[in-house]
C-alpha positions in Angstrom: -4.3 -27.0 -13.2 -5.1 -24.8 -10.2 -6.1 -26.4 -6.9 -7.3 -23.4 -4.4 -8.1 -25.0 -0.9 -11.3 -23.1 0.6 -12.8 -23.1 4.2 -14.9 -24.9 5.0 -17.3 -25.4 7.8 -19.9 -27.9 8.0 -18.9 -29.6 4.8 -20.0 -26.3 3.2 -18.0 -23.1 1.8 -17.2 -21.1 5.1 -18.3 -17.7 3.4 -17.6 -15.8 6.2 -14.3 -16.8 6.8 -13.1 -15.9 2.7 -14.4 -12.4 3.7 -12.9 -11.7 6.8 -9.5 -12.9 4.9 -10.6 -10.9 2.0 -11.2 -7.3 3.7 -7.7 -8.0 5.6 -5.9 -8.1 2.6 -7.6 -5.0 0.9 -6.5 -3.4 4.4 -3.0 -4.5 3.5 -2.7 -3.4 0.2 -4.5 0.0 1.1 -1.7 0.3 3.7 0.9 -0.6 1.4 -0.1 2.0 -1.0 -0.5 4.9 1.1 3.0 4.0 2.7 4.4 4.2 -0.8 2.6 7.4 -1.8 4.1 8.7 1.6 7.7 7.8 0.6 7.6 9.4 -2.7 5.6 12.8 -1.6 8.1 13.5 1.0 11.2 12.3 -1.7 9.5 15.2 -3.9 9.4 17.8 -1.1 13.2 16.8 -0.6 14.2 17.5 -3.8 12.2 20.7 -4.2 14.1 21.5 -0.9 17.2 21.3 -2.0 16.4 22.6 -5.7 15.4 25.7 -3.9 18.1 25.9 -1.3 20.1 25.4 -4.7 18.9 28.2 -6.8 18.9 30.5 -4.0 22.5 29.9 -3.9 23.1 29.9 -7.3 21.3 34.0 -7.1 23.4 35.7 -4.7 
């Protein structure tokens, strides 16, 4: 059995409250996710970097 603990104000559901916390953790997860796309464009453009660097080596 689950037992969630809500907000409450007035002896009623505090609504507001569950969105506020609600839109702050989309905010989070949207952060977390573009912070992770970040990491693994720029690990891409490293290794393209150095794949190039490699071959032009690898030509001469």
């Amino acid at each position: 059995m689950l037992n969630i603990l809500l907000p409450v104000k007035n002896n009623q559901p505090d609504y507001e409250t569950m969105s506020i916390v609600i839109s702050a953790i989309h905010k989070i997860v949207i952060q977390n996710v573009v912070t992770y796309t970040d990491k693994k464009i720029n690990a891409t453009k490293r290794l393209l970097k150095i794949s190039s660097v490699s071959n032009v080596l690898v030509l001469r």
